[in-house]
C-alpha positions as CSV (number, residue, x, y, z in Angstrom):
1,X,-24.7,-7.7,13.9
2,X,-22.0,-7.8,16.0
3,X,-21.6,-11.6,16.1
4,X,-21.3,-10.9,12.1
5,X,-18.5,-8.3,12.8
6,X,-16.7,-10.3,15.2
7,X,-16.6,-13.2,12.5
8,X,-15.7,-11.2,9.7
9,X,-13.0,-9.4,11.7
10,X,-11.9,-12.6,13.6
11,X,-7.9,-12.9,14.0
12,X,-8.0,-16.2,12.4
13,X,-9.3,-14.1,9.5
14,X,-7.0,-11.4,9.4
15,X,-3.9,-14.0,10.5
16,X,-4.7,-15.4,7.1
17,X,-5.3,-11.8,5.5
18,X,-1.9,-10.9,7.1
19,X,-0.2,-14.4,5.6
20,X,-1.9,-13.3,2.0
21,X,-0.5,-9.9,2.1
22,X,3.1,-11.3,3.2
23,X,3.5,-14.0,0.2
24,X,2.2,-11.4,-2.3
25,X,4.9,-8.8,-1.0
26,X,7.8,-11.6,-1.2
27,X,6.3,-13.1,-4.7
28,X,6.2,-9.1,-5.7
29,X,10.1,-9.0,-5.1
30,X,10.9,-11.8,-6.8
31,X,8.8,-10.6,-9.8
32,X,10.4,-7.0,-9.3
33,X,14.0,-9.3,-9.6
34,X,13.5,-10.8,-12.6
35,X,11.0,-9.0,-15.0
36,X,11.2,-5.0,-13.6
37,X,9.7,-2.6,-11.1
38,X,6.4,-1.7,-13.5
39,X,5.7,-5.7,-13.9
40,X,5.4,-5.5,-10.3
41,X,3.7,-2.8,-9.5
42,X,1.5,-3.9,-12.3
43,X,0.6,-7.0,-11.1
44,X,0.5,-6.8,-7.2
45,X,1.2,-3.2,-5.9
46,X,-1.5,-1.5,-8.3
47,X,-3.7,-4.5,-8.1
48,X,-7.2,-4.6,-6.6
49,X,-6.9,-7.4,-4.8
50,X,-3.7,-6.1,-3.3
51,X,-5.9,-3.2,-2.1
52,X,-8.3,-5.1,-0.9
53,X,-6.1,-7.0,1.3
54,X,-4.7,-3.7,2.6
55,X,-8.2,-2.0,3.0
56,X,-9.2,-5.3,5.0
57,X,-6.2,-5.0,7.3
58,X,-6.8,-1.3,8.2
59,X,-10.3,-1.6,8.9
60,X,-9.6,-4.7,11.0
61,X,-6.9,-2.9,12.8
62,X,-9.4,0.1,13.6
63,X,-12.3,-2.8,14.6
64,X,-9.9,-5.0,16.8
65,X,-8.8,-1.5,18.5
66,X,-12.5,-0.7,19.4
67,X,-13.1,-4.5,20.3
68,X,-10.2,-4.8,22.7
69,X,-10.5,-1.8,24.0
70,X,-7.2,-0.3,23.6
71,X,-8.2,3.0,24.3
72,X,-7.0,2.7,27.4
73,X,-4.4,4.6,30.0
74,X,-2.7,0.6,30.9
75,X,-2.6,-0.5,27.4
76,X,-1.3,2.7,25.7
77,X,1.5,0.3,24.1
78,X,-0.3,-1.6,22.5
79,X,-2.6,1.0,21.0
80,X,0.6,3.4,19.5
81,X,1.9,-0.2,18.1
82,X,-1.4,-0.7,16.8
83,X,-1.9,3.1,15.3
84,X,1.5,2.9,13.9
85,X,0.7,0.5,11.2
86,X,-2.7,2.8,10.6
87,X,-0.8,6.0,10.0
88,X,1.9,3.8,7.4
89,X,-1.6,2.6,5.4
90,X,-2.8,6.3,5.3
91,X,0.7,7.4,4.0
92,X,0.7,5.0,1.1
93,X,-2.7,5.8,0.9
94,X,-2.5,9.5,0.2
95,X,1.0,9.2,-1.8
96,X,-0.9,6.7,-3.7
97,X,-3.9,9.1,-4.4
98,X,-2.0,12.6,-4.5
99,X,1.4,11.3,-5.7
100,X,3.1,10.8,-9.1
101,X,6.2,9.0,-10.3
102,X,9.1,10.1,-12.6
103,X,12.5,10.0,-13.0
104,X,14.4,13.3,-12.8
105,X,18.2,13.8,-14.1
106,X,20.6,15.5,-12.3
107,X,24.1,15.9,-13.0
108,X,26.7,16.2,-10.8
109,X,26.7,19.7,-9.8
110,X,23.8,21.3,-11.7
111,X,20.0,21.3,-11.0
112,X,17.3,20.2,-12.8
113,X,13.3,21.4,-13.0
114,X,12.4,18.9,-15.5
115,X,10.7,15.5,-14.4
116,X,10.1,12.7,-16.8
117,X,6.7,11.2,-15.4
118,X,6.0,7.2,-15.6
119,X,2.6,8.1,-16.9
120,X,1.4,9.1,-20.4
121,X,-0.5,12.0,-20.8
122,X,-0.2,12.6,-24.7
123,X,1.1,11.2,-27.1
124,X,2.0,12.8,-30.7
125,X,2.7,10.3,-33.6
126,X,4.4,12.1,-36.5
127,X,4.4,10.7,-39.9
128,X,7.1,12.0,-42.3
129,X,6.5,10.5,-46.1
């Protein structure tokens, strides 16, 4: 099992996982340049694959940590570098789950409680003769 583990969490593996998850973020800005944010997020951000790649990095993060033994008092440097990119996946992660987008207006000098979300939650056709 753990020869399995080793394999599937190898850092030829994840060095490609990690090239993957680079070319889809610059191909995602150029997309975001020239067709709009929701294209975008459509296509790569909110995509399965996208989270897949993501999910894969974290968990080989968290194996790699175990298998190298960060936990350690001499390589404490390596393991806060190595946290650090865990606790920015579980921030997207929870404003991903938890969070919603909109647009709110303010005007110069006024306030607003109104938020114009980027999701549909009804919708009311009216037809007038």
């Amino acid at each position: 099992m753990k020869r399995v583990l080793n394999k599937i969490f190898s850092m030829s593996l994840m060095s490609l996982a990690l090239f993957l998850f680079f070319i889809a973020i610059g191909v995602a800005t150029f997309v975001e340049n020239d067709f709009g944010t929701p294209v975008a997020q459509k296509m790569i951000y909110k995509a399965l694959w996208f989270e897949f790649i993501l999910g894969y990095l974290s968990f080989s993060l968290i194996y790699n940590i175990y298998r190298y033994k960060l936990v350690q008092r001499k390589k404490i440097g390596s393991l806060v570098f190595h946290i650090a990119f865990l606790v920015i996946v579980a921030g997207a992660l929870f404003t991903r789950v938890v969070g919603f987008e909109g647009a709110m207006l303010i005007r110069e000098g006024a306030s607003s409680d109104v938020i114009i979300s980027s999701d549909t939650y009804i919708q009311i056709k009216v037809h007038d003769k």
